[in-house]
C-alpha beads as a LAMMPS data file, in Angstrom:
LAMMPS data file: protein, C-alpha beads

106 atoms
105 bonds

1 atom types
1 bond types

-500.0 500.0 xlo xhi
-500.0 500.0 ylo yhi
-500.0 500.0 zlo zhi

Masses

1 110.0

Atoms # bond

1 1 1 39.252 -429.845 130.658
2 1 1 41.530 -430.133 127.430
3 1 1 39.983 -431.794 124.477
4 1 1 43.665 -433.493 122.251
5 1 1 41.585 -434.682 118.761
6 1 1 43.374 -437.299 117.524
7 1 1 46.938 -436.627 116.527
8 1 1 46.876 -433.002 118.060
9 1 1 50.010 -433.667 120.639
10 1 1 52.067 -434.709 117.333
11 1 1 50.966 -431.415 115.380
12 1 1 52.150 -429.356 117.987
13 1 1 55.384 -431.126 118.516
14 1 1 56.181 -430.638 115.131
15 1 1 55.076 -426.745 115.285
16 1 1 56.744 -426.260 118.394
17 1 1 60.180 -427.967 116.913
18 1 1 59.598 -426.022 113.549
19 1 1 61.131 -422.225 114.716
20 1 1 64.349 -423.820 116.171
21 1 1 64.733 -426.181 113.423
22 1 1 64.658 -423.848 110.717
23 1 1 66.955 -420.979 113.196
24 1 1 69.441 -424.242 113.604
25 1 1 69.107 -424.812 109.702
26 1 1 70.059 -420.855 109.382
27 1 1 72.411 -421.069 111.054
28 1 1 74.720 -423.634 110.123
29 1 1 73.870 -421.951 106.566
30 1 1 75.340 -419.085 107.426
31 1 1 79.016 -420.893 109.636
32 1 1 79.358 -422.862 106.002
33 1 1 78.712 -419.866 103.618
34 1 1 82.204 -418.489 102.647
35 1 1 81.543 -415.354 100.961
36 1 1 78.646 -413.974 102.970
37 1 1 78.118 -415.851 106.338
38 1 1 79.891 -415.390 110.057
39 1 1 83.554 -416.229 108.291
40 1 1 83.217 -413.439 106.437
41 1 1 81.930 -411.212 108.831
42 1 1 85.159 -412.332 110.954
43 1 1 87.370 -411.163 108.466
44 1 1 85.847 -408.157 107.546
45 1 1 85.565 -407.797 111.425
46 1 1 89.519 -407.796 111.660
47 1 1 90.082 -405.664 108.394
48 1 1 88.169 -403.396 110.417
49 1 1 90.398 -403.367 113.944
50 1 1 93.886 -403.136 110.974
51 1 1 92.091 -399.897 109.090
52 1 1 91.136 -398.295 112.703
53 1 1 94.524 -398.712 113.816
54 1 1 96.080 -396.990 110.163
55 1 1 93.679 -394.512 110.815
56 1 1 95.335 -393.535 114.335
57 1 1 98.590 -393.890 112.863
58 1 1 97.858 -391.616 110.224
59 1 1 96.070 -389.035 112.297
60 1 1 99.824 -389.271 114.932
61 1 1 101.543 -388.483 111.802
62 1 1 99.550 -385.519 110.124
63 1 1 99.937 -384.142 114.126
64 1 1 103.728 -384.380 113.541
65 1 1 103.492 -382.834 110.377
66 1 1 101.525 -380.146 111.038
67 1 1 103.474 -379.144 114.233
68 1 1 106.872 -379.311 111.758
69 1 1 104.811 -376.810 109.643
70 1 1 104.055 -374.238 112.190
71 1 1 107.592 -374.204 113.152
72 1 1 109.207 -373.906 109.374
73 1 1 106.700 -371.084 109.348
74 1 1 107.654 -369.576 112.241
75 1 1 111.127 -370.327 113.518
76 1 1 113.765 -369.088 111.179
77 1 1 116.512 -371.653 112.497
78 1 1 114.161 -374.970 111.561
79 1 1 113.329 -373.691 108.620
80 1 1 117.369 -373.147 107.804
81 1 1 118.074 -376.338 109.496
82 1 1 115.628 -378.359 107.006
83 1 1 117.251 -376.898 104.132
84 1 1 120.207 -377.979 104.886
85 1 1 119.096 -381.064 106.183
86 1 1 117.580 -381.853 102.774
87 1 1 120.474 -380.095 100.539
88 1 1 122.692 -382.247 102.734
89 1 1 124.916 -378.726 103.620
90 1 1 126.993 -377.726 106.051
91 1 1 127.937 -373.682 107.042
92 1 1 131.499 -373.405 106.717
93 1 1 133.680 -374.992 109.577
94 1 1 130.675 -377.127 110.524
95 1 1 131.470 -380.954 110.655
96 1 1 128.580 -383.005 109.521
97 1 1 128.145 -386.443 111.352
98 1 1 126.158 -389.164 110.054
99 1 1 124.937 -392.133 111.903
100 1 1 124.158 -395.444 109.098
101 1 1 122.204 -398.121 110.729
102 1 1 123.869 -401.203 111.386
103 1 1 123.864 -403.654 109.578
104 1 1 122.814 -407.383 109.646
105 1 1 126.291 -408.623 110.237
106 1 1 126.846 -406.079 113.187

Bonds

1 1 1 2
2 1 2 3
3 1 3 4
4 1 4 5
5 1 5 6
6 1 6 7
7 1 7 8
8 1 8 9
9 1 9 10
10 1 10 11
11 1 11 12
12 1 12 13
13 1 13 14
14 1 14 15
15 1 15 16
16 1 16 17
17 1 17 18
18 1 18 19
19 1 19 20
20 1 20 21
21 1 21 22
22 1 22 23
23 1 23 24
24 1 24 25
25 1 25 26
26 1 26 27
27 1 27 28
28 1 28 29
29 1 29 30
30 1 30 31
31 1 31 32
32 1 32 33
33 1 33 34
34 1 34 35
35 1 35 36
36 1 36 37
37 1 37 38
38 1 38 39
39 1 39 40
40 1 40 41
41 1 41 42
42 1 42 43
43 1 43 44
44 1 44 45
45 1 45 46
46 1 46 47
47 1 47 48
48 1 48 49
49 1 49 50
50 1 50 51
51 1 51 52
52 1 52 53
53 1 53 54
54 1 54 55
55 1 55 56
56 1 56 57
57 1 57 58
58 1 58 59
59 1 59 60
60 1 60 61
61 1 61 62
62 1 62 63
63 1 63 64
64 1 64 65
65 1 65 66
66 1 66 67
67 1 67 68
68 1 68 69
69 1 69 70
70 1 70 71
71 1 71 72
72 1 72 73
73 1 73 74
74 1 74 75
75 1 75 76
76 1 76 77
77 1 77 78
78 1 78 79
79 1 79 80
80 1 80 81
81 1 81 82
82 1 82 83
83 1 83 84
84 1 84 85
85 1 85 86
86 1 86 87
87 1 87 88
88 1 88 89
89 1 89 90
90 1 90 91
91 1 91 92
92 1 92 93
93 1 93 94
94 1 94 95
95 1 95 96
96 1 96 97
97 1 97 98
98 1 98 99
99 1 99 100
100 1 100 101
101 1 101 102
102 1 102 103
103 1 103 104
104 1 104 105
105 1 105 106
């Protein structure tokens, strides 16, 4: 047999309503809060995803440059062929070629 005193069903109404009140109260805290809530956790959530992929591209190109490395140490002919490449020379009788990108009216 359950003994309710008087008012006992409304107490624990109000004690059962209290936890999901105050998580609902939390919560929409925390969608209006700017600088700290789940807006900002979205944007630092998609600075994030644009550093990771910087990161990859980064790690492609230090790849790149470190396989351009080994062969300027090692291959005599890409090492000449930089130099002249950056010097912007040409052995004699060679005819350079350059390729400009086209442009916006093209």
């Amino acid at each position: 047999m359950i003994v309710v005193h008087k008012g006992g069903w409304v107490r624990a109404l109000k004690a059962y309503w209290l936890v999901p009140g105050i998580l609902l109260a939390g919560l929409g805290l925390s969608l209006a809060d700017r600088e700290s809530g789940l807006v900002a956790w979205y944007k630092m959530r998609g600075e994030l995803e644009v550093s990771r992929e910087r990161i990859a591209s980064l790690i492609d190109r230090v790849e790149t440059l470190e396989v351009e490395i080994n062969a300027l140490e090692t291959d005599p002919f890409a090492l000449e062929r930089a130099i002249r490449e950056d010097l912007e020379l040409a052995r004699p009788g060679e005819i350079v070629v350059r390729f400009a990108p086209r442009s916006m009216r093209d």
